[in-house]
N, CA, C and O of each residue as an XYZ file, in Angstrom:
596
protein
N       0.833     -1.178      0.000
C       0.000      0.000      0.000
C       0.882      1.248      0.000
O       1.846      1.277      0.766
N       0.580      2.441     -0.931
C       1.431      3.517     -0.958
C       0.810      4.612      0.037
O      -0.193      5.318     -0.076
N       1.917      4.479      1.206
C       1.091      6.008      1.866
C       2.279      7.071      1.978
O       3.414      7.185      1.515
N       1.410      7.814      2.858
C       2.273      9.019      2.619
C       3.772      9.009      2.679
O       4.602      9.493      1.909
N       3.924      8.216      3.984
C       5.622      8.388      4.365
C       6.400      7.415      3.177
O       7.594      7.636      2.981
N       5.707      6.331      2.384
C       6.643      5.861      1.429
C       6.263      6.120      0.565
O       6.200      5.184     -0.232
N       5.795      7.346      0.108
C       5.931      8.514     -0.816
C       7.183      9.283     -0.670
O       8.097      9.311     -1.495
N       7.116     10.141      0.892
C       8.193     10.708      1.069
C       9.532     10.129      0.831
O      10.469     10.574      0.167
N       9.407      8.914      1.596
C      10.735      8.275      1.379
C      11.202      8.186      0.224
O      12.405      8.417      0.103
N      10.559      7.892     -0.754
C      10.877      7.852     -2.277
C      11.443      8.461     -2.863
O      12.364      8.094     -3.592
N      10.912      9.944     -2.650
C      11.046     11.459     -2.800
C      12.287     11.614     -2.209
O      12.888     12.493     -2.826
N      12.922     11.189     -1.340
C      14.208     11.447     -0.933
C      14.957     10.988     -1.330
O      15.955     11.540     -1.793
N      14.637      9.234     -1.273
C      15.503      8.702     -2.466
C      15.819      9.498     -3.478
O      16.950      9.982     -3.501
N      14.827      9.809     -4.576
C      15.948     10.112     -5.621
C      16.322     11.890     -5.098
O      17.388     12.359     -5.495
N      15.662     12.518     -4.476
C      16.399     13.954     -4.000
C      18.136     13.423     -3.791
O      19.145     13.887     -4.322
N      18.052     12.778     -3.234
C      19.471     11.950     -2.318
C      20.437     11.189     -2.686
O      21.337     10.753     -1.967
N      20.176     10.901     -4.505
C      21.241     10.040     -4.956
C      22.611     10.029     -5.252
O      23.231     11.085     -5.383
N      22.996      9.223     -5.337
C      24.537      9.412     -5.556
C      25.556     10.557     -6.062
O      26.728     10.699     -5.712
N      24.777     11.380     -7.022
C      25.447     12.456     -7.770
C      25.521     13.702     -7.480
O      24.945     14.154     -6.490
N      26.117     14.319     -8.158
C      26.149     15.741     -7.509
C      24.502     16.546     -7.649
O      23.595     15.947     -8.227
N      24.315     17.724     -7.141
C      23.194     18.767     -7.312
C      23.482     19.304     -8.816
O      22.755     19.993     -9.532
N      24.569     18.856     -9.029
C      24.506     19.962    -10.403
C      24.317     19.285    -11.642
O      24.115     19.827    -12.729
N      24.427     17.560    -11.313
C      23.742     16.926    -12.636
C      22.363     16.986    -12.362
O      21.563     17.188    -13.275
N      22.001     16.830    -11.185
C      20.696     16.593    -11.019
C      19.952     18.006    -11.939
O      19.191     18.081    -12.904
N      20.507     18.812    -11.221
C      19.854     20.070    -11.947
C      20.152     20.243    -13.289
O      19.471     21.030    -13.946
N      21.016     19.662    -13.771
C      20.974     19.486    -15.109
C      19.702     18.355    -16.036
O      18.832     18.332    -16.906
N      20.207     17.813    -15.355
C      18.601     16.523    -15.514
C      17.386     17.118    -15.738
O      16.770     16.779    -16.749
N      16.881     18.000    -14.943
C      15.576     19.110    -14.779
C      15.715     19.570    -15.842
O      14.922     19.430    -16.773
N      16.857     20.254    -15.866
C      16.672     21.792    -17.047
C      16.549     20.618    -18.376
O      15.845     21.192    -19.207
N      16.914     19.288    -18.903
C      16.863     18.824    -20.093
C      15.620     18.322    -19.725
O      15.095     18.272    -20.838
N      14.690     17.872    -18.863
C      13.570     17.853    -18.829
C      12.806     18.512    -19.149
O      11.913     18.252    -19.956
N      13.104     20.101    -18.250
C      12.103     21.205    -19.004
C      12.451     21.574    -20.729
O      11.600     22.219    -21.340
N      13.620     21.170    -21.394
C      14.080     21.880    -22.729
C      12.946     20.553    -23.465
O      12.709     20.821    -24.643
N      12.479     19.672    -23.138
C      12.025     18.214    -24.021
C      10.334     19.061    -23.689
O       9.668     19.009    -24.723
N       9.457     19.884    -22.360
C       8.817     19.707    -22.044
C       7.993     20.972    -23.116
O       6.811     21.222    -23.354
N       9.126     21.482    -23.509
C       8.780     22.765    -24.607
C       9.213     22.561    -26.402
O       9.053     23.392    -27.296
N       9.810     21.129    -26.505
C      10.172     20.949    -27.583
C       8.696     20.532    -28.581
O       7.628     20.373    -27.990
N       8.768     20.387    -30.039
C       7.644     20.596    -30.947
C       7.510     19.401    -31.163
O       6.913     19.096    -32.195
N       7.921     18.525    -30.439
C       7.717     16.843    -30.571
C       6.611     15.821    -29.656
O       6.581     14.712    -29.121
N       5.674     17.132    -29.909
C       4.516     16.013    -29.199
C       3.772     14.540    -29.263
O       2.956     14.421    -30.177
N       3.966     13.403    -28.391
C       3.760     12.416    -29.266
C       4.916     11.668    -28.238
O       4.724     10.622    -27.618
N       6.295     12.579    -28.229
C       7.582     11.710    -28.285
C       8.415     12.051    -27.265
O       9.541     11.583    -27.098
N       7.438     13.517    -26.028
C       8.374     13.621    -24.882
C       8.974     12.479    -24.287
O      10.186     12.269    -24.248
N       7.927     11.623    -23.746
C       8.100     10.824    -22.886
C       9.395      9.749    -23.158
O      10.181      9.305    -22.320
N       9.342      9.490    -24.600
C      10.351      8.734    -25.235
C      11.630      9.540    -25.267
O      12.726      9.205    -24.816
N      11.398     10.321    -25.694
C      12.925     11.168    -24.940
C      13.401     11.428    -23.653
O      14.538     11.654    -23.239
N      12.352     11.356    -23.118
C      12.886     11.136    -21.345
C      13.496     10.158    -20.919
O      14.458     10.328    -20.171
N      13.137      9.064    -21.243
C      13.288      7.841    -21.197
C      14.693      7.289    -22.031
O      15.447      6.396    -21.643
N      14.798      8.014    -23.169
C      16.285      8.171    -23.987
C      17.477      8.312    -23.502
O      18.404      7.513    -23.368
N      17.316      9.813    -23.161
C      18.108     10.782    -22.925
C      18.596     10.269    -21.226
O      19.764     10.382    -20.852
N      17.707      9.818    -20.504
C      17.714      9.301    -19.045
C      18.785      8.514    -19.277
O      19.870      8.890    -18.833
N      18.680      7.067    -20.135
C      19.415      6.151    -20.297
C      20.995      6.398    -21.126
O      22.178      6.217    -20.837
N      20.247      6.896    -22.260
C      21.674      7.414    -22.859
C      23.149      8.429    -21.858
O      24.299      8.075    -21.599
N      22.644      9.306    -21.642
C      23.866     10.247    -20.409
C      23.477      9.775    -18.909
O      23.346     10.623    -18.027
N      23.295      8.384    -18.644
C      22.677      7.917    -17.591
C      22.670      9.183    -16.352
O      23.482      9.563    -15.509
N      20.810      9.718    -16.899
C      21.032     11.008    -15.586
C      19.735     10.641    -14.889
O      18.928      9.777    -15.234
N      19.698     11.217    -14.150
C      18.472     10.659    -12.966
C      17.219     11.097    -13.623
O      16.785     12.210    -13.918
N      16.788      9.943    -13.757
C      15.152      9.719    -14.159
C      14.426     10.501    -13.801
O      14.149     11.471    -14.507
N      13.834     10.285    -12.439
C      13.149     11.281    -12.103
C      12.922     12.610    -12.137
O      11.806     13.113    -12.011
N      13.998     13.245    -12.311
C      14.416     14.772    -12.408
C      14.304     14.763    -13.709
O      13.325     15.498    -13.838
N      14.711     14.350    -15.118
C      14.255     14.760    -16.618
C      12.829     14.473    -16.308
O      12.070     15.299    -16.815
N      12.182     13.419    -15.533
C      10.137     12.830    -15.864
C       9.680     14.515    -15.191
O       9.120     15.386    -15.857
N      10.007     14.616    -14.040
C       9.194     15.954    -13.518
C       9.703     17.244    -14.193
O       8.768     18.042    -14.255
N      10.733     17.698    -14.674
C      11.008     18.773    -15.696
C       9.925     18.654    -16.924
O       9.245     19.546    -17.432
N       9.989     17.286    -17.224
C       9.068     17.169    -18.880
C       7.663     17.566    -18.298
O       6.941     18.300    -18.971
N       7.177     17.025    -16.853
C       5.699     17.066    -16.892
C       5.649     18.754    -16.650
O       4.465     18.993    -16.414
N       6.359     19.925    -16.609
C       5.472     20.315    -16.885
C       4.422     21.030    -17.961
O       3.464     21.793    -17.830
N       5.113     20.373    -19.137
C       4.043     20.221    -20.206
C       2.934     19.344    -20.001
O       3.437     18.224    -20.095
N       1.619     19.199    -19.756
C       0.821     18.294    -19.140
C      -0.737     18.885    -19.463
O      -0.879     20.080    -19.204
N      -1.747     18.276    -19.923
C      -2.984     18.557    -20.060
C      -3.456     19.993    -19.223
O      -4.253     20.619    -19.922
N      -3.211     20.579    -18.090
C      -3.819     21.680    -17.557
C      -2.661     22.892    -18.241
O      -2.805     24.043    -17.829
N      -1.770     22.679    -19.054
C      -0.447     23.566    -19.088
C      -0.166     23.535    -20.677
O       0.731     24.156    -21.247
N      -1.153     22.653    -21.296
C      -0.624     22.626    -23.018
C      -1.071     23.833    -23.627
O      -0.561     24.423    -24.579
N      -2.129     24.146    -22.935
C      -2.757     25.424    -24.108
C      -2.179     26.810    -23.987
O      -2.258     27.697    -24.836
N      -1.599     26.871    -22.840
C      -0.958     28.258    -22.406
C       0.430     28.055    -23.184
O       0.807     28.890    -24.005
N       1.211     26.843    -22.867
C       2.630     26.304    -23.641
C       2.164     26.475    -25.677
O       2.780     27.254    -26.405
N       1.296     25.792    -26.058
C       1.528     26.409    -27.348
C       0.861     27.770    -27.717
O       1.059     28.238    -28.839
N       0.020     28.469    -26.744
C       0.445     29.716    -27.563
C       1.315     30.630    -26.992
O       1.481     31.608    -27.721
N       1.780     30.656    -26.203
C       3.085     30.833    -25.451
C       4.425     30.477    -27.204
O       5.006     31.339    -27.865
N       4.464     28.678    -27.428
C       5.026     29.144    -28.606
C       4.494     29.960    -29.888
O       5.211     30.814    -30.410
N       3.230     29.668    -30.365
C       2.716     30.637    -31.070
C       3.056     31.818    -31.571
O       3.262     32.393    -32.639
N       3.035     32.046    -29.917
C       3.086     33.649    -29.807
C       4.469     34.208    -30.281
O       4.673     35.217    -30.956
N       5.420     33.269    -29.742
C       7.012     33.950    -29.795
C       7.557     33.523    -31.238
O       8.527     34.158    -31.652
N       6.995     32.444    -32.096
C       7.561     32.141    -33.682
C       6.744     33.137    -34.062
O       6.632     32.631    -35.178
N       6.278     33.802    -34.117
C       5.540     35.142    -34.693
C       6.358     35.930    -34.530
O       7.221     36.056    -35.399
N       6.382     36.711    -33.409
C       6.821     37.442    -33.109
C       8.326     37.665    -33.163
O       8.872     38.765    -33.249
N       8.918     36.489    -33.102
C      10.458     36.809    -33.885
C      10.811     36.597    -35.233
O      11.961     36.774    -35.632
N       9.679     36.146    -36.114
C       9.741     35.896    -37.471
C       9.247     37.293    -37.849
O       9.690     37.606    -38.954
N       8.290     38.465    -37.168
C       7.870     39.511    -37.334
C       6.638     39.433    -38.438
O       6.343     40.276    -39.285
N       5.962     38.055    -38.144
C       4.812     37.917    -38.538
C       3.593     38.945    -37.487
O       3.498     38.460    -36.360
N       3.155     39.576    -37.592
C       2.005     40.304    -37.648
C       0.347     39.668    -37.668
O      -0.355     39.143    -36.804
N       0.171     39.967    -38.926
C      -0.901     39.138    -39.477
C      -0.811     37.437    -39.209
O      -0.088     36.562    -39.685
N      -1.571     37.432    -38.519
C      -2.156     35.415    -38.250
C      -2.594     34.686    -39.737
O      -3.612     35.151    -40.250
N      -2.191     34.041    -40.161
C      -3.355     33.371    -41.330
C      -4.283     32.768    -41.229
O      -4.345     31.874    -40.385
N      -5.210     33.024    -41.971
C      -6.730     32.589    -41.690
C      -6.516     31.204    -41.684
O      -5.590     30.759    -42.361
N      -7.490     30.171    -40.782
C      -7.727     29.053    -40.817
C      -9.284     28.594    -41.666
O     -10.354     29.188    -41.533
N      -9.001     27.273    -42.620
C     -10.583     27.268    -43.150
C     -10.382     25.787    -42.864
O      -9.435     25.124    -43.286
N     -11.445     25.309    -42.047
C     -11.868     23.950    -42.248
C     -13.336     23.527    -42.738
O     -14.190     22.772    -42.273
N     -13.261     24.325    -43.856
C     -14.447     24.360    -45.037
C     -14.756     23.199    -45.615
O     -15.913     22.781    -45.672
N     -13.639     22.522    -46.139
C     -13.345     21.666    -47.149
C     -11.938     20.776    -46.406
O     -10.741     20.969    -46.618
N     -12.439     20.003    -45.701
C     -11.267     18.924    -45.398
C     -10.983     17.690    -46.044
O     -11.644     16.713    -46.396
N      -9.437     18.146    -46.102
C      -9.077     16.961    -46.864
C      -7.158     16.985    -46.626
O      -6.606     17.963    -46.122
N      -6.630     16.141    -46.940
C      -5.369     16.246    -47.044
C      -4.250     17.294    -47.441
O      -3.207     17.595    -46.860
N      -4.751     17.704    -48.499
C      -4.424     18.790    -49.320
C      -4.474     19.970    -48.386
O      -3.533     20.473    -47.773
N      -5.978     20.387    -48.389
C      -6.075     21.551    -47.525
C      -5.599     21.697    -45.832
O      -5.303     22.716    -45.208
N      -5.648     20.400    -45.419
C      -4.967     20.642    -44.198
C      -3.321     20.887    -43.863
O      -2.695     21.358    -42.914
N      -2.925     20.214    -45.374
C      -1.665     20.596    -45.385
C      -0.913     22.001    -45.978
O       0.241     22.428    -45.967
N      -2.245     22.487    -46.512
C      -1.569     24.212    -46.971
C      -2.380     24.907    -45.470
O      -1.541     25.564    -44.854
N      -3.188     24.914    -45.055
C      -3.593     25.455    -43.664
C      -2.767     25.367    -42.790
O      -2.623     26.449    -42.219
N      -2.009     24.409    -42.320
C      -0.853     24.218    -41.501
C       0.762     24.669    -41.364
O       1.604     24.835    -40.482
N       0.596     24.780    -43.230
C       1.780     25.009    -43.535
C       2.971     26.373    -42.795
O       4.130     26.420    -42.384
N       1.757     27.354    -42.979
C       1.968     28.695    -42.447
C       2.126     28.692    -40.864
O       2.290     29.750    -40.257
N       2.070     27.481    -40.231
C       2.057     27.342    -38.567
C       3.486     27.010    -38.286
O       4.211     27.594    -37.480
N       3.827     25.919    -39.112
C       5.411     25.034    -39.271
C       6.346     26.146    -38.524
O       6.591     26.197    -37.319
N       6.786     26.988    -39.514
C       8.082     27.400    -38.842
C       7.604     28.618    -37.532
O       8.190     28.668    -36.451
N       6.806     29.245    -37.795
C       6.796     30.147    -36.294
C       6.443     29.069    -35.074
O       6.669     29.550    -33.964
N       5.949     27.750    -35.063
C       5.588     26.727    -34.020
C       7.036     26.249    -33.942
O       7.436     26.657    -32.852
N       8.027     25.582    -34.556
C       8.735     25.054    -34.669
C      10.181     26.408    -34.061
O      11.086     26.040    -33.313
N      10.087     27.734    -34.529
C      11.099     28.254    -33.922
C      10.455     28.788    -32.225
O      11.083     28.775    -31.166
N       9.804     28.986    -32.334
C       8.528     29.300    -30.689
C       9.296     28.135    -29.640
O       9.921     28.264    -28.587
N       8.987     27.153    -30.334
C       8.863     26.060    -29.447
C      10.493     25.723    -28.710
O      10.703     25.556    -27.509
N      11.444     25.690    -29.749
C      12.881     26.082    -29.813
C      13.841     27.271    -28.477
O      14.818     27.202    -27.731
N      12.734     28.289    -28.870
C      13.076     29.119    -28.446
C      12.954     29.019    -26.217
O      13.531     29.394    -25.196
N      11.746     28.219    -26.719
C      11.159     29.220    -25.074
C      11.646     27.582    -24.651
O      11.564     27.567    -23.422
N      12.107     26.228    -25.114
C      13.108     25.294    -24.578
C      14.241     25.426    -24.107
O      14.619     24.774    -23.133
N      15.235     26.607    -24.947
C      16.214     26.716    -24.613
C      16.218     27.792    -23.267
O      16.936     27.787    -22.268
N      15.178     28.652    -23.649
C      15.040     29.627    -22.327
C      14.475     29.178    -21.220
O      14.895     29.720    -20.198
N      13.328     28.036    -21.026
C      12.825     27.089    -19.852
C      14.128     26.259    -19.482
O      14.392     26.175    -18.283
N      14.824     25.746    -20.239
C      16.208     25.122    -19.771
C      17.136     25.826    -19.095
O      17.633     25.253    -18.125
N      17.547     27.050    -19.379
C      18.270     27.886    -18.676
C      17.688     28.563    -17.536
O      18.316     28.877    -16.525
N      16.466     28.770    -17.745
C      15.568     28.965    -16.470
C      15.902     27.912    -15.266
O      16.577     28.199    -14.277
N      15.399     26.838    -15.489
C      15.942     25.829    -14.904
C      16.215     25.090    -14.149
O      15.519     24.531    -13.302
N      17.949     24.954    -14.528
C      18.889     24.780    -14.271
C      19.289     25.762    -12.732
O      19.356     25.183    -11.648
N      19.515     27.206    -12.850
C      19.526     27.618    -11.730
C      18.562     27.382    -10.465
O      18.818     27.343     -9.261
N      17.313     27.232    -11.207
C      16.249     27.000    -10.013
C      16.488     25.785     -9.679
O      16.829     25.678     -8.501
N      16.437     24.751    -10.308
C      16.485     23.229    -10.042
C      18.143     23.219     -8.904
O      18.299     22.625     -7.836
N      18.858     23.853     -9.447
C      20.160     23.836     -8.103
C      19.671     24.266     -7.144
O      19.571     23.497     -6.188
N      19.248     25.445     -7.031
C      18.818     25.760     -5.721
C      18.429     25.475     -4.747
O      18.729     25.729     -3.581
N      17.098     24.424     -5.644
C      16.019     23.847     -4.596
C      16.902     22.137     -4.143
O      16.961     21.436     -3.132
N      17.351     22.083     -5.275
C      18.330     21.012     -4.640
C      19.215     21.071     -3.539
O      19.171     20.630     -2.391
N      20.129     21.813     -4.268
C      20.960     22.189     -2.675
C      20.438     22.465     -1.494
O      20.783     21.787     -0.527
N      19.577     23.433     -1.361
C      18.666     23.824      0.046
C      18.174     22.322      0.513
O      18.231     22.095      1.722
N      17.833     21.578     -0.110
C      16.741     20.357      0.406
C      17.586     19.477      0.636
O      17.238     18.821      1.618
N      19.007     18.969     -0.007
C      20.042     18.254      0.841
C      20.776     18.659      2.045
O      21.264     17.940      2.916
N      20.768     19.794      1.953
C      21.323     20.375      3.305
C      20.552     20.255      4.483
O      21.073     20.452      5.580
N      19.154     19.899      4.343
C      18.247     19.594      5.563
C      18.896     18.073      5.787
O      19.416     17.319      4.965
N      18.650     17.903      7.307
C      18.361     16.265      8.049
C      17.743     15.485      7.560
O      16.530     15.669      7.666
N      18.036     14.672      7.056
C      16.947     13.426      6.807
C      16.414     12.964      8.063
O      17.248     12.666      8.918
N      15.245     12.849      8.336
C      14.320     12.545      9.856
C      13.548     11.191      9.253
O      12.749     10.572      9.956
């Protein structure tokens, strides 16, 4: 049965593992850079990658990625939206028509989304990653420096 205290305990576990605060916090910040990337579909598989591949602590890339997550997607893409516009110095939005669906048309309707979604998304990864990274040390360090009770 999972209760609270072997929750906590858990939670310390990996707070507490073997490595330094500063991979850990590195772990986070490539969590949050996957949690803003334009690869929806394939976070999770990159967590799971990237975890194994530079063997870095799991947990810390899974909770960086979540917080892209059903209550947080709609603010995150127009959040990118907003910024591939705005540094492409697009202005004008292009009209959307789902008049006539079909392959064709969904693929010239979309087309005009590609690169301002794709540099948006880029953008505010590399800046949620560098975000981070400092925060994720912080809270690390402060929380190892307490007693384990």
């Amino acid at each position: 049965m999972v209760t609270p205290n072997y929750l906590r305990a858990k939670i310390r576990e990996a707070l507490h593992l073997g490595e330094t605060p500063q991979r850990t916090a590195v772990a986070f910040a490539l969590g949050v850079f996957i949690a803003f990337t334009p690869t929806y579909g394939l976070h999770t598989a990159s967590v799971v990658f990237l975890a194994w591949a530079f063997r870095l602590n799991f947990p810390a890339i899974l909770v960086g990625s979540l917080i892209n997550n059903p209550w947080t997607v709609v603010p995150i893409l127009g959040a990118t939206m907003w910024t591939g516009f705005f540094l492409l110095g697009i202005q004008d939005v292009p009209d959307v028509s789902w008049s006539h669906l079909s392959i064709t048309t969904l693929y010239e309707t979309v087309l005009p989304f590609i690169l301002p979604f794709t540099l948006g998304a880029l953008t505010l990864s590399i800046l949620g990653a560098l975000l981070a990274y400092p925060l994720g040390l912080l809270v690390i360090t402060r929380y190892r420096r307490r007693p384990l009770v």
